[in-house]
C-alpha positions in Angstrom: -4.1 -67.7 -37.5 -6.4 -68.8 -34.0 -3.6 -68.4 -31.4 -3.9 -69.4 -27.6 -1.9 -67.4 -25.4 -1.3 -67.5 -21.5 0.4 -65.5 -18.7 1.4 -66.9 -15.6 4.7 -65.1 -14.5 3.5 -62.7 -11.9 0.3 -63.1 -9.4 -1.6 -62.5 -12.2 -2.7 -65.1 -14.3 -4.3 -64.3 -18.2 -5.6 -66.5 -21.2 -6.7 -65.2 -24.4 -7.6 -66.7 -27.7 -6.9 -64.3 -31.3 -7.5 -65.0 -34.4 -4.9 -62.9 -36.7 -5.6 -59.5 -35.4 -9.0 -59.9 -33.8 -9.5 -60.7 -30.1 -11.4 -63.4 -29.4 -12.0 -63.5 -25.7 -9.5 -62.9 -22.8 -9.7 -63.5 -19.4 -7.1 -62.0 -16.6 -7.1 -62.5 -13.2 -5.2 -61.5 -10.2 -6.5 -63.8 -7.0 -4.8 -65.5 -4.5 -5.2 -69.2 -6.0 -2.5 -70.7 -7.4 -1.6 -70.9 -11.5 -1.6 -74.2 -11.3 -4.9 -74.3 -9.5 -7.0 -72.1 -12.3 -5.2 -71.9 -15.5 -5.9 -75.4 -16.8 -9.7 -74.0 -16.0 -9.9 -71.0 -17.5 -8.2 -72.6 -20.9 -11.2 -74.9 -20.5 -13.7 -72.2 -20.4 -11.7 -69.6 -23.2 -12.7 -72.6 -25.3 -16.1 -73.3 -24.5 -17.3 -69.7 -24.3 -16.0 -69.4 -28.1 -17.2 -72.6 -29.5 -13.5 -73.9 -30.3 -11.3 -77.2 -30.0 -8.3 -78.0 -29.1 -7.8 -79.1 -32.9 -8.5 -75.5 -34.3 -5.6 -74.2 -32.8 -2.7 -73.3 -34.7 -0.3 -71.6 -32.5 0.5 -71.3 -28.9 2.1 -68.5 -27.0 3.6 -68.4 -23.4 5.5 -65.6 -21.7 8.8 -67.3 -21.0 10.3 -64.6 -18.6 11.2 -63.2 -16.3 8.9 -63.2 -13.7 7.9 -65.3 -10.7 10.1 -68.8 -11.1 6.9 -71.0 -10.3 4.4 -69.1 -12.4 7.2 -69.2 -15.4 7.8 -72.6 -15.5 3.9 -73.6 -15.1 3.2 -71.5 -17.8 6.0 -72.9 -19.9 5.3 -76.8 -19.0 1.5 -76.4 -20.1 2.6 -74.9 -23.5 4.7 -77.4 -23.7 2.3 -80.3 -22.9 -0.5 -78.7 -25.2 2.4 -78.6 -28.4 3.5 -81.7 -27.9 0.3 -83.0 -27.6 -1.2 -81.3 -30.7 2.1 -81.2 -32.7 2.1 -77.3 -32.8 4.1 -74.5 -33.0 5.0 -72.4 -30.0 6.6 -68.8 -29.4 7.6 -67.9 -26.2 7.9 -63.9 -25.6 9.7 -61.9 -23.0 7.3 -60.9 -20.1 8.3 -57.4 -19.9 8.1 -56.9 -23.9 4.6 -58.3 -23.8 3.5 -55.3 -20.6 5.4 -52.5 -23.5 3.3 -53.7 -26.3 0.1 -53.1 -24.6 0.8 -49.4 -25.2 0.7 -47.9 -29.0 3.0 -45.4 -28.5 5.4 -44.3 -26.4 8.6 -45.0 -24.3 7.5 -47.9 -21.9 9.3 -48.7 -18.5 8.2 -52.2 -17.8 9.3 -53.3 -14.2 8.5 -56.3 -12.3 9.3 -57.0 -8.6 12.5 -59.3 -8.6 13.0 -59.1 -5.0 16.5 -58.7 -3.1 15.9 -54.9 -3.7 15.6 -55.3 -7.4 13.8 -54.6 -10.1 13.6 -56.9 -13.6 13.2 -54.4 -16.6 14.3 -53.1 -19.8 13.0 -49.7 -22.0 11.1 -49.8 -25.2 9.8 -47.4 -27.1 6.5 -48.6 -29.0 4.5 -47.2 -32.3 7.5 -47.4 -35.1 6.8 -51.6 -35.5 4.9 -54.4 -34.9 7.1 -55.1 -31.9 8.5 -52.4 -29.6 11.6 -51.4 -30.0 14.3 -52.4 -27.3 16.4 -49.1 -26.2 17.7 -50.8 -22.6 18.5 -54.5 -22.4 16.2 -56.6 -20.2 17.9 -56.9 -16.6 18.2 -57.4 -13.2 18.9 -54.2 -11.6 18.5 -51.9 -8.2 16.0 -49.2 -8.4 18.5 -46.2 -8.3 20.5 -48.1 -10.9 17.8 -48.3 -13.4 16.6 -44.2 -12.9 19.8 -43.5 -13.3 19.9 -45.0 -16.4 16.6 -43.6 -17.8 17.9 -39.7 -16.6 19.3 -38.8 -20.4 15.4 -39.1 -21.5 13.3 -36.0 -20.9 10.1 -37.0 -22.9 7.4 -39.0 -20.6 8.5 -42.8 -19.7 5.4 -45.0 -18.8 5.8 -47.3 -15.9 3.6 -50.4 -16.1 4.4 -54.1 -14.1 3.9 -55.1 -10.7 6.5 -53.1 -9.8 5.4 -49.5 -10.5 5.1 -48.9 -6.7 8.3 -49.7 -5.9 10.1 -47.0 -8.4 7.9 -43.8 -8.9 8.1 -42.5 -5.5 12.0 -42.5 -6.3 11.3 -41.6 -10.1 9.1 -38.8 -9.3 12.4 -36.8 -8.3 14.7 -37.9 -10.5 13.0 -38.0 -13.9 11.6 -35.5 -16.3 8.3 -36.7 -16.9 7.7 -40.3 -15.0 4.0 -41.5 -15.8 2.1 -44.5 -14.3 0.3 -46.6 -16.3 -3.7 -46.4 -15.8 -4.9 -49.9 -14.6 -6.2 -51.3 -17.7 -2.5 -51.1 -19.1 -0.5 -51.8 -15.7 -0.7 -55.7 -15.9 0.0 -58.5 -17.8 -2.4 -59.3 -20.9 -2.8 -62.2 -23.0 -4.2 -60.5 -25.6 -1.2 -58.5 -25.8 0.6 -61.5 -25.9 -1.3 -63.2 -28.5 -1.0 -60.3 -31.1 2.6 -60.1 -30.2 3.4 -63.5 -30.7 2.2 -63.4 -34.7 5.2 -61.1 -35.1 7.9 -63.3 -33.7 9.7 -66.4 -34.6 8.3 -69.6 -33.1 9.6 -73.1 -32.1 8.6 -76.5 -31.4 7.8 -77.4 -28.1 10.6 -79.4 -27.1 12.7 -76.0 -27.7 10.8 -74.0 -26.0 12.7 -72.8 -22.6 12.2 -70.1 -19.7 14.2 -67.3 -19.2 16.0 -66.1 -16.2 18.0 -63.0 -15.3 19.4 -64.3 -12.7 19.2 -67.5 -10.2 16.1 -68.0 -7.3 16.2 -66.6 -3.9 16.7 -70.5 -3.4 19.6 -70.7 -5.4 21.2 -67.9 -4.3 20.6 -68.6 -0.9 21.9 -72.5 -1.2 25.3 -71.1 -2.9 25.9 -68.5 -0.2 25.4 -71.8 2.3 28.1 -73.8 0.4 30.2 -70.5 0.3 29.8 -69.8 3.7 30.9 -73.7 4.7 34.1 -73.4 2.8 
């Protein structure tokens, strides 16, 4: 199966074409540009550079969430757009599932900056199936909330994400064996996301939706206005 996959929910923006368990060509980056500025691009050139159409394609994959609202929701619109467009199927996998299956073994700590003094995460422990295993649920959650959560596990938990700098410090003192993931695992992959997705249900387009833990700093911000006017 020759799957597309892309990754636009945090500042760093991947492609990658797979066919059935064989990666075809990826290309990540993490620049200042906007999503919307280069991913359309770097489709283009993931299929030039590998000889392919459009029409050869026979599944698309998107991280749906969470992440950075924005990047999410371009992500999810061009998936969209392309399965629409070429009547295909389309699986849309968590973000912080996708950063634990880059690893083969392990318990995995994905956490992603959610702002507002919070961390989006969840624990899996991968090597036992195709798709790691969830131990925590995926959530919004303080940094002191979520080590104290992981304290019961004394084996090594690898941290991975955007937000790894924002927990160790704390997690050095407070867990048995906190590692951080070395850089080629730390980020978002498509090719992670693209062997993933072959393991997981898909969809058509029209059902395909992002997912949120919890509102926008907008949101938020707008209902504490119309609380505050009350």
């Amino acid at each position: 199966m020759l799957v597309l996959a892309i990754d636009t929910t945090t500042s760093v923006c991947s492609v990658a074409l797979a066919r059935d368990d064989r990666l075809l060509a990826e290309i990540t980056t993490n620049l200042a540009r906007t999503h919307s500025q280069r991913l359309l691009p770097l489709v283009e050139n993931l299929m030039a550079e590998t000889g392919l159409k459009p029409e050869d394609l026979e599944l698309l994959a998107v991280t749906r969430g969470p992440g950075s609202f924005t990047g999410l929701r371009i992500g999810i619109a061009t998936i969209k757009g392309m399965g629409l467009a070429l009547d295909l199927p389309v699986v849309g996998v968590s973000t912080l599932q996708v950063l634990a299956h880059n690893f083969s073994a392990g318990l995995i700590c994905p956490v992603l900056n959610a702002r507002l003094n919070q961390v989006y995460t969840a624990l899996y422990r991968t090597g036992r199936s195709p798709v790691p295993e969830n131990l925590l649920p995926e959530q919004a959650i303080s940094i002191q909330g979520l080590l104290e959560k992981l304290k019961g596990y004394d084996e090594p938990i690898w941290f991975c994400g955007d937000g790894v700098d924002l927990v160790l410090p704390a997690a050095t003192d407070k867990l048995a064996a906190p590692r951080r993931a070395p850089l080629h695992l730390l980020g978002n992959r498509a090719g992670a996301l693209a062997d993933l997705a072959q393991h997981c249900q898909s969809c058509s387009a029209d059902a395909l939706t992002p997912f949120y833990l919890r509102d926008s700093q907008a949101e938020i911000q707008l209902r504490q206005r119309l609380e505050g006017a009350k």
